[in-house]
C-alpha positions as CSV (number, residue, x, y, z in Angstrom):
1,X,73.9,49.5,-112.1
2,X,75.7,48.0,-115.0
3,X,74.3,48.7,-118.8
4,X,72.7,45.2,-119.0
5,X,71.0,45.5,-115.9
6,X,69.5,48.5,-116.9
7,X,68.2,47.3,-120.2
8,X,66.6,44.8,-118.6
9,X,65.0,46.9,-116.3
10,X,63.8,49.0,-119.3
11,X,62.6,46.1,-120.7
12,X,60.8,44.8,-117.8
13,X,59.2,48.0,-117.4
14,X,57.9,49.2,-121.2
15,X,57.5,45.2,-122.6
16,X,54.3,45.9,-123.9
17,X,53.7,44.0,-127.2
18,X,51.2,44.8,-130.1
19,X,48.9,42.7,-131.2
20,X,48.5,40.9,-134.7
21,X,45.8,43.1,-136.3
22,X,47.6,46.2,-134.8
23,X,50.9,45.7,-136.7
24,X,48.9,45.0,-139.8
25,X,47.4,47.9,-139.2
26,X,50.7,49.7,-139.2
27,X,51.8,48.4,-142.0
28,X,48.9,49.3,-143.8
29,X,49.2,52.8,-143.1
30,X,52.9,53.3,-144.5
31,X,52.0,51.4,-147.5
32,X,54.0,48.4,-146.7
33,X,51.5,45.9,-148.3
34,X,51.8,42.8,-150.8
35,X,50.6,44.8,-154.0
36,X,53.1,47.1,-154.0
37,X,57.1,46.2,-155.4
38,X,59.2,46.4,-152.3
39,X,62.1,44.7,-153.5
40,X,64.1,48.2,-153.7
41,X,62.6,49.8,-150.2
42,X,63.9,49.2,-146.9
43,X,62.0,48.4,-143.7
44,X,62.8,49.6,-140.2
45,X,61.0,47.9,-136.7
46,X,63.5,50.5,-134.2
47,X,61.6,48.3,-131.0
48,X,60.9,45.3,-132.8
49,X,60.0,42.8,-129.2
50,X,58.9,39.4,-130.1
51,X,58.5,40.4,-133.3
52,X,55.0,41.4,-134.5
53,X,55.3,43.7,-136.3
54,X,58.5,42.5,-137.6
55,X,56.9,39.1,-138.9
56,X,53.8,40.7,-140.4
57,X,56.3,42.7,-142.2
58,X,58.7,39.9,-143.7
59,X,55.5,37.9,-144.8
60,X,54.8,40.8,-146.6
61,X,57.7,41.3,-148.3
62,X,57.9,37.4,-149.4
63,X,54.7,38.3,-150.9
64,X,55.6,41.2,-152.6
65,X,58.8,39.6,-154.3
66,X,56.2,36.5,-155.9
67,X,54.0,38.6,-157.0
68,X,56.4,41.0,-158.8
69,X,58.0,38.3,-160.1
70,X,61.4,38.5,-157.9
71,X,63.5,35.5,-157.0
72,X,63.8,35.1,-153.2
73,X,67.8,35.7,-153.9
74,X,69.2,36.5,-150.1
75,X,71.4,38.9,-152.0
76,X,68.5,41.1,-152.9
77,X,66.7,40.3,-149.2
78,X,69.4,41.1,-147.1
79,X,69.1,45.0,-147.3
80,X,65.2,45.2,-146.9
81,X,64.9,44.8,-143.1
82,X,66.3,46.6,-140.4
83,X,65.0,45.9,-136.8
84,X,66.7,46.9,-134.0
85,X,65.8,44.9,-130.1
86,X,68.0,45.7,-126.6
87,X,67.0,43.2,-124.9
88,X,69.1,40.2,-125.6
89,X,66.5,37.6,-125.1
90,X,63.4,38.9,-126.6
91,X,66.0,39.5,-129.9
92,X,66.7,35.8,-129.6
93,X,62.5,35.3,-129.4
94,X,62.0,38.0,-132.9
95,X,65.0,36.1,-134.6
96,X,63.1,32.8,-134.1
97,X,60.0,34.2,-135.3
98,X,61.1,35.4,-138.5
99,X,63.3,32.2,-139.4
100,X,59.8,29.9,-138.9
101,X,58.1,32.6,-141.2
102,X,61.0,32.7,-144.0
103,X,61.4,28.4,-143.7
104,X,57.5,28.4,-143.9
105,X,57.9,30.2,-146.8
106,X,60.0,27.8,-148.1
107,X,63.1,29.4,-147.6
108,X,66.4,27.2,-146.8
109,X,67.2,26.6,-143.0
110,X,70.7,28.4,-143.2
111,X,69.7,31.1,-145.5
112,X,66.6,31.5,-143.1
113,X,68.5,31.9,-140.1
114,X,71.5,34.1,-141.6
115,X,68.5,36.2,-142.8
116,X,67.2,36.4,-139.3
117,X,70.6,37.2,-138.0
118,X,71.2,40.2,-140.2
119,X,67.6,41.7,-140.1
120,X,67.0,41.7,-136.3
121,X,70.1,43.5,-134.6
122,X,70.8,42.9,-130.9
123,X,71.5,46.9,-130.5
124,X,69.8,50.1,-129.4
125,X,68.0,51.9,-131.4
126,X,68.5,55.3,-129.8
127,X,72.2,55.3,-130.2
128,X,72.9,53.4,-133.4
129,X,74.5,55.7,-136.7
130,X,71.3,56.3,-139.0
131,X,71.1,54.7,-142.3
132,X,67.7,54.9,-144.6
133,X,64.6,53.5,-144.7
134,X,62.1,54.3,-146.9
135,X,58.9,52.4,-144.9
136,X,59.0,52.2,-140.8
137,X,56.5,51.5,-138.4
138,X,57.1,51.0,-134.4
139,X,55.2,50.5,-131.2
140,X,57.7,52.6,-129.4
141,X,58.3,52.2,-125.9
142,X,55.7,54.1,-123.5
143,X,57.9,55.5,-120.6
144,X,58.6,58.7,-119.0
145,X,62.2,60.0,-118.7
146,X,61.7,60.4,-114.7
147,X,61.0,56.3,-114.9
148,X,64.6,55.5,-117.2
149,X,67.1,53.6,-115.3
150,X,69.9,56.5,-114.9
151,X,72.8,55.6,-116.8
152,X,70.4,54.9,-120.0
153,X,68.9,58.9,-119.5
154,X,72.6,60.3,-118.8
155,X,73.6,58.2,-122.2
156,X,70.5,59.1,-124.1
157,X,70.6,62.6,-122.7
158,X,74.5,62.7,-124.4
159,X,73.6,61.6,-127.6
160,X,70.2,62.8,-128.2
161,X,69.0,66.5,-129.4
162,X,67.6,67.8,-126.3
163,X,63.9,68.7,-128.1
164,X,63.4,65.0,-127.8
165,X,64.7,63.8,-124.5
166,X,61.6,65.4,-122.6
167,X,58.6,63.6,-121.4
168,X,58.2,60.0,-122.9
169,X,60.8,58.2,-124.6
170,X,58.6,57.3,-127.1
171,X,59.3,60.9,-128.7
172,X,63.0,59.8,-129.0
173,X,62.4,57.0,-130.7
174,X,59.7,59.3,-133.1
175,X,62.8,61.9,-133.2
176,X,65.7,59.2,-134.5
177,X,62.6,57.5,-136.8
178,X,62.4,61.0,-138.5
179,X,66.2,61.1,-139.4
180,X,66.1,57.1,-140.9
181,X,63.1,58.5,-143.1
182,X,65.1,61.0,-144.6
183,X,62.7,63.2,-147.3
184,X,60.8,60.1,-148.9
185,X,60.0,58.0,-145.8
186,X,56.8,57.0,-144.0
187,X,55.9,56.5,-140.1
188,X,53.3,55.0,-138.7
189,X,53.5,54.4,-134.6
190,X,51.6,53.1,-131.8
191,X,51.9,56.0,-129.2
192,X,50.7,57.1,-126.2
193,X,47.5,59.6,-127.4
194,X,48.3,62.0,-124.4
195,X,51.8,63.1,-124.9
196,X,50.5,65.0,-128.7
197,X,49.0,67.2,-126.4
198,X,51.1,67.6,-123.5
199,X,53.5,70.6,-123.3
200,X,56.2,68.4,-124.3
201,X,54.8,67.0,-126.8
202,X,53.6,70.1,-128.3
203,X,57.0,71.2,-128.8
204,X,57.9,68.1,-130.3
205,X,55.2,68.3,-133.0
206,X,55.8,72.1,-133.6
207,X,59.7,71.4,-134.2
208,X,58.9,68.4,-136.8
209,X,56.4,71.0,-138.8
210,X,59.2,73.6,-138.8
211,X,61.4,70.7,-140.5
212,X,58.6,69.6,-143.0
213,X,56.8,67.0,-141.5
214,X,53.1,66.4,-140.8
215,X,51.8,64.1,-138.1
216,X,48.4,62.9,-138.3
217,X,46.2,60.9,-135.9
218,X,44.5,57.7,-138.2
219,X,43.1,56.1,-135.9
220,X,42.3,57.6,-132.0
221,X,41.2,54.7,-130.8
222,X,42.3,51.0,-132.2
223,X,40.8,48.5,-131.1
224,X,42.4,45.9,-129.0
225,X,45.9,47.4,-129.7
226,X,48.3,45.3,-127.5
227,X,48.3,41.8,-127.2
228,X,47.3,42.3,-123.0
229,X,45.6,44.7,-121.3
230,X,47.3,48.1,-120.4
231,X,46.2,51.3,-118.6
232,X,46.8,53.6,-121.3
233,X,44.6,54.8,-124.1
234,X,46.6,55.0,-127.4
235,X,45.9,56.1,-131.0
236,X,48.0,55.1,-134.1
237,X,49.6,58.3,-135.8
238,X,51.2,58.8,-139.7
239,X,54.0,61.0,-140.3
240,X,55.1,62.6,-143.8
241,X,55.6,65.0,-145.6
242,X,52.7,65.1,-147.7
243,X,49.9,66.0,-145.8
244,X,49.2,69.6,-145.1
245,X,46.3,71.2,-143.0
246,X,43.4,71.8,-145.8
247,X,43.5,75.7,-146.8
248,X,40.2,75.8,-145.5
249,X,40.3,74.7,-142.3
250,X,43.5,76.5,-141.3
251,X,42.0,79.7,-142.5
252,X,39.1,79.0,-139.8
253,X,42.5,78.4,-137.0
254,X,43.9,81.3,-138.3
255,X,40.7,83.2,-137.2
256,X,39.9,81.9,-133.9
257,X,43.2,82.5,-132.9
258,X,43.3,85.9,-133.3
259,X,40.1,86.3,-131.7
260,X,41.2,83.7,-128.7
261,X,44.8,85.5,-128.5
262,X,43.1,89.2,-128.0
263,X,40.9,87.9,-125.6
264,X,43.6,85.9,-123.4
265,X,45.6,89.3,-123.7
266,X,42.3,91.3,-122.3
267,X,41.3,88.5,-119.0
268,X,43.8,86.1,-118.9
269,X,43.2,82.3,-118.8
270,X,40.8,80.1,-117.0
271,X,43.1,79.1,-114.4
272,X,43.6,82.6,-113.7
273,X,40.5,83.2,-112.6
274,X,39.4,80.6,-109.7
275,X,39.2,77.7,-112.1
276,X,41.1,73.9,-111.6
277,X,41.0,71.7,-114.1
278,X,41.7,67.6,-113.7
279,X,41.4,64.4,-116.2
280,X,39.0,61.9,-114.2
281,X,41.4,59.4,-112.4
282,X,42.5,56.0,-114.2
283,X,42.0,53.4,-112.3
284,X,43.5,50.3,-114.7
285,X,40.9,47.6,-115.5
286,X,37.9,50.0,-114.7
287,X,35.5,47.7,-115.6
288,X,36.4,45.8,-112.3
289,X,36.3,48.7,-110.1
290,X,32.7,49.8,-111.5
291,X,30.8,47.9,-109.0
292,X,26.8,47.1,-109.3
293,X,24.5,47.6,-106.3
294,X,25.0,44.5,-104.6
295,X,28.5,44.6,-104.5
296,X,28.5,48.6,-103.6
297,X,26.3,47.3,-100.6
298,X,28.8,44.8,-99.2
299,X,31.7,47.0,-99.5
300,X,32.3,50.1,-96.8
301,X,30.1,53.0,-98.3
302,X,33.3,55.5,-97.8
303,X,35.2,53.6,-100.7
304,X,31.6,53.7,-103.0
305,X,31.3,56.8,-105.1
306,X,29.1,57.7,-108.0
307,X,30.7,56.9,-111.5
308,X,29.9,59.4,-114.5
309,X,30.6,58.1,-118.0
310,X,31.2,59.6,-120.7
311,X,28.1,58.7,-122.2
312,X,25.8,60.8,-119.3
313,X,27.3,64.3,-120.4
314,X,24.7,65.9,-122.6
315,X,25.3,70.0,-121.2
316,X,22.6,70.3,-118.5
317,X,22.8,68.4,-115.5
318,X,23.5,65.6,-113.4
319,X,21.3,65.5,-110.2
320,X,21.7,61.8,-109.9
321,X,24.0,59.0,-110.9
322,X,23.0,55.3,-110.4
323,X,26.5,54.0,-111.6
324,X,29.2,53.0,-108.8
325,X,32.7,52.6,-108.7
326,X,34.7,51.6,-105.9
327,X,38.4,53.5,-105.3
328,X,41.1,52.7,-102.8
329,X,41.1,56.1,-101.4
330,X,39.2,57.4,-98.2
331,X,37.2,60.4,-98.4
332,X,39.8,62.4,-97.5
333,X,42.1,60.8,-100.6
334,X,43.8,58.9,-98.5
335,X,45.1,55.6,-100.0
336,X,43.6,52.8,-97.7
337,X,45.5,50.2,-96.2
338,X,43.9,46.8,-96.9
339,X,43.5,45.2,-93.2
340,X,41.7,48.4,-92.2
341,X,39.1,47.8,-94.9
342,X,37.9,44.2,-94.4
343,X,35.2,44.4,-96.9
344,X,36.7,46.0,-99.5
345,X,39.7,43.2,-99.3
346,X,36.9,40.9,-99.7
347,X,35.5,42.4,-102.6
348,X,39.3,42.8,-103.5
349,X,40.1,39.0,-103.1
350,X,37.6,37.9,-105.5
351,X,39.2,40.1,-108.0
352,X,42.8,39.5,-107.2
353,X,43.8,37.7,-110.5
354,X,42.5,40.2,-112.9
355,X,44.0,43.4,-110.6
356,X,47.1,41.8,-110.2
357,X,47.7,40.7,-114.5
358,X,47.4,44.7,-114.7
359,X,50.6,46.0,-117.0
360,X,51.5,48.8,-114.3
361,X,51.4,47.0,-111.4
362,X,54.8,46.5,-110.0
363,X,54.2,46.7,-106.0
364,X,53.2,42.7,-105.0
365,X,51.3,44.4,-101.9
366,X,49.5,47.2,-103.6
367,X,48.1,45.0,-106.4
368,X,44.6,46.4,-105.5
369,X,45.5,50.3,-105.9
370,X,44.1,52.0,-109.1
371,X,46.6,53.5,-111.0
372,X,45.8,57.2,-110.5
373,X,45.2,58.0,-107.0
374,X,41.4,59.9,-106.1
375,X,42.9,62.9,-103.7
376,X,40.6,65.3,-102.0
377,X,40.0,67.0,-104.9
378,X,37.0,64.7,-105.5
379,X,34.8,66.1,-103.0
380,X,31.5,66.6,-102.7
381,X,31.6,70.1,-104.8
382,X,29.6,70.9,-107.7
383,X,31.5,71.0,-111.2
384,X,31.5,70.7,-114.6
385,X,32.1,67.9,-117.0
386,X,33.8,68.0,-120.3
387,X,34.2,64.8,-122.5
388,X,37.6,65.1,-123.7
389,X,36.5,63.9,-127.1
390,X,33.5,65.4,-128.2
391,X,31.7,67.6,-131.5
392,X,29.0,69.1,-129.7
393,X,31.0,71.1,-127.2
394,X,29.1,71.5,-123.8
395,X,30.1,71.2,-120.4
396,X,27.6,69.6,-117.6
397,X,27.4,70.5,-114.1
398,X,27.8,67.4,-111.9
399,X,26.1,67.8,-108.4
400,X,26.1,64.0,-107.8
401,X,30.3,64.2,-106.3
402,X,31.1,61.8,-108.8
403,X,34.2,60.1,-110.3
404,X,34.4,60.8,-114.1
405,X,35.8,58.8,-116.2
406,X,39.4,58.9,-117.4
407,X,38.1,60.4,-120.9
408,X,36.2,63.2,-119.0
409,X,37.6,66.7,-117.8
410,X,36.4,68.1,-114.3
411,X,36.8,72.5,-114.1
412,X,36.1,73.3,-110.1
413,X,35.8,77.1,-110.0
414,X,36.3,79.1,-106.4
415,X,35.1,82.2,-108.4
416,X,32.5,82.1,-110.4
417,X,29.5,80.6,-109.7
418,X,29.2,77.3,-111.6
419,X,26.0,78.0,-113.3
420,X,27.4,81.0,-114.9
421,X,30.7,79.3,-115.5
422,X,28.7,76.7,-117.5
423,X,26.7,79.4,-119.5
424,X,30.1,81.2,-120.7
425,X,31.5,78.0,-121.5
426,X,28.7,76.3,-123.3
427,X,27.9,80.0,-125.0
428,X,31.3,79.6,-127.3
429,X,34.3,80.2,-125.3
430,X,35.2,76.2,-125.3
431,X,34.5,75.8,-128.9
432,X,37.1,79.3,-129.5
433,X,39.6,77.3,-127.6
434,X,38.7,74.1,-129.6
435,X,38.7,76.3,-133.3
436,X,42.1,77.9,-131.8
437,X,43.9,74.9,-130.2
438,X,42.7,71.6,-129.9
439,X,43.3,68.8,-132.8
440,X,40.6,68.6,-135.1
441,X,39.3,64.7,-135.4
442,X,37.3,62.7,-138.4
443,X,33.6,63.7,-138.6
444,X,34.0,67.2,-136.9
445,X,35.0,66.0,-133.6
446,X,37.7,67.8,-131.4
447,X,40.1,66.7,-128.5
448,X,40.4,68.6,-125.2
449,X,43.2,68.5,-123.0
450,X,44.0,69.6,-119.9
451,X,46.3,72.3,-121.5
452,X,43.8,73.3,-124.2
453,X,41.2,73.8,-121.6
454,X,43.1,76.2,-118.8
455,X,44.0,78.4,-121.7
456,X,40.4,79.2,-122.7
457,X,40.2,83.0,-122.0
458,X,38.0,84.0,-118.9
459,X,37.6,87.3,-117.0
460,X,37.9,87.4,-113.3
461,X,34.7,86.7,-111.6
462,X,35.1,89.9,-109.1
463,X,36.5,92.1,-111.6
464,X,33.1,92.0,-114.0
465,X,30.9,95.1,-113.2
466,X,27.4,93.7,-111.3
467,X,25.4,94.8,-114.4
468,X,27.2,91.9,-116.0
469,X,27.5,89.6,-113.5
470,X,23.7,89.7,-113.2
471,X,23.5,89.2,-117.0
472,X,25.0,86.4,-117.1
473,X,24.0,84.5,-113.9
474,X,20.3,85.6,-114.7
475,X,17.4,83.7,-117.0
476,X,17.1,86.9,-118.8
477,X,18.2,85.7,-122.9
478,X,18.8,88.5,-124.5
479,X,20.3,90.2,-121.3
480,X,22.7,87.2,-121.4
481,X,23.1,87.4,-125.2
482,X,24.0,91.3,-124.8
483,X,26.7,90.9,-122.0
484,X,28.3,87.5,-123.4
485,X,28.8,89.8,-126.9
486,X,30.1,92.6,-125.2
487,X,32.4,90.6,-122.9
488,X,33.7,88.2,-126.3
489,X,33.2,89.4,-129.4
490,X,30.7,87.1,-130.7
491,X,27.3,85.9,-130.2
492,X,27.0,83.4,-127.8
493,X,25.4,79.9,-129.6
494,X,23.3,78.9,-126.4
495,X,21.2,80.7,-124.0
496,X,21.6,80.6,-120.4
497,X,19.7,77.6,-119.8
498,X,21.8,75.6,-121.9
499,X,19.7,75.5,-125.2
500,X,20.5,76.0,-128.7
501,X,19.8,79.9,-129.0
502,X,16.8,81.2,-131.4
């Protein structure tokens, strides 16, 4: 494959574009904004696209220099922008852009289009000599290294430190972002909000704190981020060097890891003792695959499962779920094939313009397929249910076979019985993981993920004496209250019915 063939590729399969309010957002957030003097700071756009964030930012900066009084010299423009785009055409498409906003602006044509020429480079990003910028802000491509063409990952691989080729690409951009910012820059990004949490992405974050940077989630959940629909949740994230972790509430880390660190060392972790834990599938347009009654009733009942939202979690249990949704995938989690499921290619048919717009699809004859598949896994056991977002931190126990939604953890357990599973849980041990691990949100709110979770320290089921595996499996309060304490060093905060504890 030859290197333009392979951009394009690239292109063709990350070219997701952010939307107006989105880039002002960003902008916003690294204090690139009309009311301060810009005409000495530098902007960089490392994945610039069509050019919306890039446009936002230029109208900004022609707003700044009137208002501080600076003549629109092309002298003093010239160093303020830096935007770097592969992909030859869509850099043809930003260069465009920002010439109609600088002639708008009432800038000449030629000095408008040598402007355009000298902010928005035809070059990548990743392997370009760093220079400064003192503001940058990027909707970074969202693509895992396994999904690179090859000769961009062996090129990358060669000129990249090797703490950032892992995962998502996005992290190299974050990585090479961090060097342009020197020790006065700001960073604002659209990212992926899974990779934070990730193993990788772990890492990543640990290694940027050991170099004196802060990364902080502003916003987990922006609305309407991308200018189409995409089967990804994001979150927009600022990095500096002036934010540290209140005193406060790393002292209350501090202490819950000790207390969570002893008590991995005594049991082990949850996926040590019987437990598997899953994220609820995506499906990719879900509100299309969440079927109501008459449509579950014209569509093969094996395909039609119960749908648990977010929304029904609330640390008891689900007997019963009236919601539907409607997955590709026999009981057996077997993808389908469509001519053996005439009804559900009906159902599929009417839907066939809005399933096949979907940003991930890229098989013509699989346009119907959600984007996670729903294996066997999603049987008819009972298990719990844990919002991945949440600030009162309580599993439920689903007994309906549901599928969860893809903001809901599932934790099947071959050891202990689920009831009692749920009463250890829901009695502290999830909120000592959450203190010890998981990031802290606005309004005491907390985010799980699937690595957060199977580290929660639990004992092996057989290995507890029956005087304790009666205590906690029994109705008994203070009987449970008296074995939890002994078993982890604090009281548990809800009885074994799932209460609030007297």
């Amino acid at each position: 494959m030859k290197r333009a063939d392979a951009i394009q590729t690239m292109h063709d399969r990350c070219a997701i574009y952010t939307a107006s309010e989105t880039a002002a957002r960003l902008l916003d957030v690294v204090g690139w904004t009309a009311d301060q003097d810009l005409s000495t700071s530098v902007f960089l756009e490392p994945c610039a696209g069509e050019g919306a964030i890039l446009v936002e930012a230029v109208e900004r900066l022609i707003a700044s220099f009137r208002r501080h009084g600076h003549r629109l010299a092309k002298r003093r423009l010239m160093p303020r922008i830096n935007a770097f785009e592969f992909y030859g055409p869509v850099a043809a498409e930003a260069r465009r852009a920002v010439r109609l906003v600088l002639m708008r602006e009432g800038i000449r044509w030629d000095t408008s289009g040598m402007l355009a020429e000298v902010w928005v480079r035809q070059a990548d990003f990743l392997l370009q000599p760093p220079e400064n910028a003192t503001h940058i802000a990027a909707n970074p491509p969202y693509l895992r290294w396994s999904k690179l063409p090859l000769l961009l990952a062996v090129e990358y691989r060669a000129n990249l430190r090797p703490m950032s080729t892992r995962g998502d690409v996005a992290v190299a951009f974050l990585d090479r972002m961090l060097v342009w910012a020197g020790n006065e820059g700001q960073i604002s990004a659209l990212v992926s909000d899974r990779w934070m949490f990730a193993q990788y992405g772990a890492a990543f974050i640990a290694d940027l704190k050991e170099r004196g940077w802060n990364l902080e989630v502003v916003d987990d959940q922006p609305v309407r981020p991308f200018v189409r629909q995409v089967g990804v949740s994001s979150a927009i994230v600022r990095l500096d060097r002036n934010a540290p972790e209140a005193e406060g509430e790393q002292s209350r880390r501090d202490a819950a890891r000790t207390i969570h660190g002893r008590l991995l060392a005594r049991y082990g972790a949850l996926d040590e003792a019987g437990c598997t834990v899953k994220v609820g599938p995506a499906l990719g347009c879900g509100d299309t695959f969440l079927i109501s009654n008459v449509e579950a009733a014209a569509i093969e009942s094996e395909l039609v499962r119960p749908f648990v939202s977010r929304e029904m979690l609330d640390g008891t249990v689900i007997e019963q779920c009236d919601a539907k949704v409607v997955v590709p995938y026999d009981r057996a989690g077997h993808p389908i094939e469509f001519e053996d499921w005439p009804r559900f290619a009906r159902w599929a048919g009417g839907h066939k313009e809005k399933l096949r717009a979907r940003s991930h699809v890229t098989d013509e004859k699989r346009w119907w397929r959600t984007i996670d598949a729903v294996g066997p896994q999603w049987d008819e056991r009972p298990k719990l249910l844990l919002a991945e977002m949440c600030r009162d931190i309580a599993a439920t126990i689903d007994r309906t076979g549901g599928i969860p939604s893809h903001s809901v953890y599932a934790i099947w357990s071959t050891e202990w019985p689920i009831e009692a599973l749920q009463r250890v849980l829901n009695g502290g041990l999830l909120r000592l993981t959450a203190e010890a691990e998981a990031p802290r949100l606005k309004g005491s709110w907390f985010r799980f993920y699937k690595r957060f979770i199977v580290c929660t320290p639990l004992p092996k089921w057989p290995a507890l004496s029956i005087d304790a595996r009666t205590a906690l499996i029994g109705r008994d309060v203070s009987r449970f209250a008296a074995a939890y304490a002994e078993l982890f060093e604090h009281e548990p905060t809800l009885s074994p019915g799932g209460d609030s504890a007297d």
